[in-house]
C-alpha positions in Angstrom: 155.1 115.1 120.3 155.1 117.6 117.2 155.9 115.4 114.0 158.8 116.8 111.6 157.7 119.1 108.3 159.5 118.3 105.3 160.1 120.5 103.3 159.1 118.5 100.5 157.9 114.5 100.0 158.0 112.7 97.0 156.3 109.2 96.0 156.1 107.6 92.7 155.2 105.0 90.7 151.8 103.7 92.6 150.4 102.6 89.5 146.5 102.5 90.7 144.1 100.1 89.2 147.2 97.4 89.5 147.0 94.3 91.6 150.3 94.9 93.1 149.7 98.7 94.1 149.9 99.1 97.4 147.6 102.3 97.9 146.4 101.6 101.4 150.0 102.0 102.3 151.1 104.9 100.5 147.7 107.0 101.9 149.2 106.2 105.6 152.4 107.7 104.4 150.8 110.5 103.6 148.9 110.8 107.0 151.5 110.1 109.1 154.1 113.2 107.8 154.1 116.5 107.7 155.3 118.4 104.9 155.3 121.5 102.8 155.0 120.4 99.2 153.9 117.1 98.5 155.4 115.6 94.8 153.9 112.6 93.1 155.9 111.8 90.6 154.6 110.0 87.8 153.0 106.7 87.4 150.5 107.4 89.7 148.1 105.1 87.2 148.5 101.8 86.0 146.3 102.4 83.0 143.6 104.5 81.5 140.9 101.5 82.3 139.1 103.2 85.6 137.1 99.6 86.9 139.9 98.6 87.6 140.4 100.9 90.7 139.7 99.7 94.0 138.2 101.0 97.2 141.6 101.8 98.8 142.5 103.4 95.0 139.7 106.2 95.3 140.4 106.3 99.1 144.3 107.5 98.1 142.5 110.0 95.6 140.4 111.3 97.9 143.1 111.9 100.2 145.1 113.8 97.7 142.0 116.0 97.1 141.7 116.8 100.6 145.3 117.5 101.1 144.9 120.3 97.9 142.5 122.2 99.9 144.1 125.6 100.2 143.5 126.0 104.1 145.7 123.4 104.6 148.2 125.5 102.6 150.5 122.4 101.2 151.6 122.5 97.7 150.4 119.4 95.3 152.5 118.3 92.7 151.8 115.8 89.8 154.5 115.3 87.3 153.2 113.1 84.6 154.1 109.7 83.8 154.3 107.3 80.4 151.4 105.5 82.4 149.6 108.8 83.1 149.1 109.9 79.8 145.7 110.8 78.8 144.2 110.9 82.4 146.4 113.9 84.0 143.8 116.1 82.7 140.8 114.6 83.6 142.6 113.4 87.1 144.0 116.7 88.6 140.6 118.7 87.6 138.7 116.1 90.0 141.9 116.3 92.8 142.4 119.9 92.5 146.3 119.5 91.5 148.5 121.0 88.7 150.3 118.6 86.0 153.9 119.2 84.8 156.3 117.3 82.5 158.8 118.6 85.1 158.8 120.8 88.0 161.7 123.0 89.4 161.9 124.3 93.0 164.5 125.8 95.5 165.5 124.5 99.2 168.0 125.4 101.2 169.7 127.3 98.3 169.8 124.4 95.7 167.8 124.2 92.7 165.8 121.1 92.8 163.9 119.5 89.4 161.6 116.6 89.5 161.0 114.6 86.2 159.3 111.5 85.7 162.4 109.3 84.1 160.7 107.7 81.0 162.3 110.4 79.1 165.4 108.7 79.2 165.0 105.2 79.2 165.3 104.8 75.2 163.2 101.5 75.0 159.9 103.2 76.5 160.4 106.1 74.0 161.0 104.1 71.0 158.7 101.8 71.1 155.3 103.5 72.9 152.9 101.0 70.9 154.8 98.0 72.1 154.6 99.4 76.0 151.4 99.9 76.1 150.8 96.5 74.9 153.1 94.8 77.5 151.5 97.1 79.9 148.0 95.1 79.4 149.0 92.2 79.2 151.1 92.7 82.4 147.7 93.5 84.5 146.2 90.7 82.9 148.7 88.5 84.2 148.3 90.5 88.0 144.6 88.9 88.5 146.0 85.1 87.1 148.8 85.3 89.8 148.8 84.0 93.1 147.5 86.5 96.1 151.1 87.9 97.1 152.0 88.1 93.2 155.4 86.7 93.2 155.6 86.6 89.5 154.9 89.2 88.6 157.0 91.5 91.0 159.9 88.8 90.1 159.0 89.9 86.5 158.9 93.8 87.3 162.7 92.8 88.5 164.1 91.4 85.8 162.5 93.9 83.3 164.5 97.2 85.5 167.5 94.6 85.1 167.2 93.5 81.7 166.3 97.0 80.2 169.2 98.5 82.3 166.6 101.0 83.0 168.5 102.4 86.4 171.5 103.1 84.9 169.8 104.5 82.0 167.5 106.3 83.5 170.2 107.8 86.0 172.9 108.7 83.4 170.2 110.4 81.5 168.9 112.6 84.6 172.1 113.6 85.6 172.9 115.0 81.7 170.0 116.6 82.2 170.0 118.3 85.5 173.2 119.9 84.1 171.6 121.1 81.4 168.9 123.0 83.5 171.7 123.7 85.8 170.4 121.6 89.0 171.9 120.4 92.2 169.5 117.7 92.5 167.4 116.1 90.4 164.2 113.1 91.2 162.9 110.6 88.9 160.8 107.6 89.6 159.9 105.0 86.5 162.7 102.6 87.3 160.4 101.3 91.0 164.2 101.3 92.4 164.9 103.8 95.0 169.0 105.3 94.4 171.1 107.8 94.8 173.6 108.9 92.4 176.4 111.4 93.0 178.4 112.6 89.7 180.6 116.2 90.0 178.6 117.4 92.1 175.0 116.8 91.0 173.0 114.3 92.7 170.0 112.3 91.1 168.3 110.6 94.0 164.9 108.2 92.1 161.8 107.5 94.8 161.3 103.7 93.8 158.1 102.6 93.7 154.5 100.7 95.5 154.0 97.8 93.4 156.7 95.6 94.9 157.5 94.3 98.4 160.0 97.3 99.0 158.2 100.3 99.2 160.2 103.7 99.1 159.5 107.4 98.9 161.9 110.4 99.5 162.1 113.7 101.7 164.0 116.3 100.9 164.6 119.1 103.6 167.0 121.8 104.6 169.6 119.3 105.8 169.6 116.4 103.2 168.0 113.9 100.9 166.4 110.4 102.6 165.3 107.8 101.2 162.7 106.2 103.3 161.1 102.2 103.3 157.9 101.9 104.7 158.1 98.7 107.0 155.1 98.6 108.7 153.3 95.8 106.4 150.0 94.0 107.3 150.2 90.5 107.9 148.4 89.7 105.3 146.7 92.3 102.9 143.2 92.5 102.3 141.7 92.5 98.7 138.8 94.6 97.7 137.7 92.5 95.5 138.7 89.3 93.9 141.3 89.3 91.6 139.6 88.6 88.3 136.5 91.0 89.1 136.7 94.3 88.0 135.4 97.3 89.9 132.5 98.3 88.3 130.5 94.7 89.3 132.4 93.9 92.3 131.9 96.9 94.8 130.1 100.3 94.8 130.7 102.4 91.9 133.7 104.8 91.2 131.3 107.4 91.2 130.6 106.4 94.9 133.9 106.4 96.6 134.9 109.7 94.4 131.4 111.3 96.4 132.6 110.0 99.3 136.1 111.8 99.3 135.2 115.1 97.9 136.5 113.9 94.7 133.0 115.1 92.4 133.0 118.9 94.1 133.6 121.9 91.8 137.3 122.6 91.5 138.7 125.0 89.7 140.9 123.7 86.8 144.5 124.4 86.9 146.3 124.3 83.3 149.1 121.8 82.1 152.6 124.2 83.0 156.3 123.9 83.9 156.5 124.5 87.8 159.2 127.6 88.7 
């Protein structure tokens, strides 16, 4: 039976190198549909600390490098994210992808623009310093919790809710899709999947892969979905312990990123806004 093509699927927020990320999933989303352009949008690392990526991390990576291979003719996005910053560069030289603050498209007629969302939520901007403090000490907290993590997704919870960071970050897209003049417009940060109709513009956000629900989005001739991966594993698998770090725990980086194609020559594709 021939599997559908999207015309385009979009997943954010997996935040690699986090206890909670739920990589092995996300890389069976990938192999299990078809589609024409493929968006990751933003959030794609935890943090800029590397030994802190697993086996099924690199294994994700190494999948996106092999999906940017141009014989398979699928288009790789990567719109950057607050937690990307400083490793797009590095990151989409050694998986072959292009970076963009935000990246525009049409489908079906509509003009389509994918943004990250931290750009509106006014706490993240104002206060980068204090982020990227509660950021480590958020993924300090990941390897004291218990194996499922229930604190600290409860904790993920009541920050969306207490920052009003969906409603935020919604109002804000929508303002700006109609500045750009978009139909539609995709943003991630919040790790809550909506959608979001307002005179005629419709801001649809992808969720996230750090928390039990785990959403992406397709977007195709005939509509918008928002999809929930289901399929969980009775009980998930560590790579390693929670308090060891990569570098001591299991083969090096270096290794896996061999292993998946991830250390071939690729040519370098500049930082741009997508058209």
């Amino acid at each position: 039976m021939d599997l559908h093509v999207y015309n385009t699927l979009i997943l954010s927020d997996l935040h690699l190198g986090a206890e909670t990320s739920h990589a092995r999933e996300a890389t069976r989303v990938l192999k299990e549909n078809r589609f024409q352009r493929l968006i990751l949008l933003g959030d794609i690392f935890a943090d800029l600390n590397f030994a802190r990526l697993t086996k099924e991390h690199w294994k994700f990576l190494g999948y996106i490098r092999k999906l940017s291979n141009p014989k398979r003719n699928i288009e790789i996005v990567w719109v950057e994210g607050n937690h990307d910053h400083g490793l797009t560069n590095i990151m989409s030289h050694l998986v072959g992808v292009r970076v963009y603050q935000h990246y525009e498209w049409q489908c079906a007629g509509l003009r389509h623009l994918a943004i990250h969302g931290h750009q509106f939520d006014g706490f993240q901007v104002n206060n980068v310093r204090l982020s990227k403090l509660g950021t480590s000490l958020y993924l300090q907290l990941q390897k004291l919790d218990f194996k499922s993590k229930p604190i600290v997704r409860l904790i993920d919870r009541l920050n969306t809710s207490w920052l009003r960071m969906s409603t935020k970050v919604s109002a804000g897209a929508l303002h700006y899709a109609r500045q750009h003049g978009a139909d539609r417009i995709f943003c991630g940060h919040t790790h809550q999947a909506l959608h979001v109709e307002q005179d005629g513009i419709h801001y649809y956000n992808a969720g996230g892969w750090v928390d039990s629900r785990m959403t992406y989005l397709s977007v195709d001739e005939q509509e918008v979905r928002i999809h929930e991966y289901n399929d969980l594993e009775p009980e998930r698998v560590d790579d390693r312990d929670s308090g060891q770090e990569r570098g001591q725990a299991d083969s090096s980086s270096a290794d896996f990123a061999d292993e998946s194609g991830l250390l071939e020559d690729v040519e370098y594709e500049s930082v741009g806004s997508g058209r």
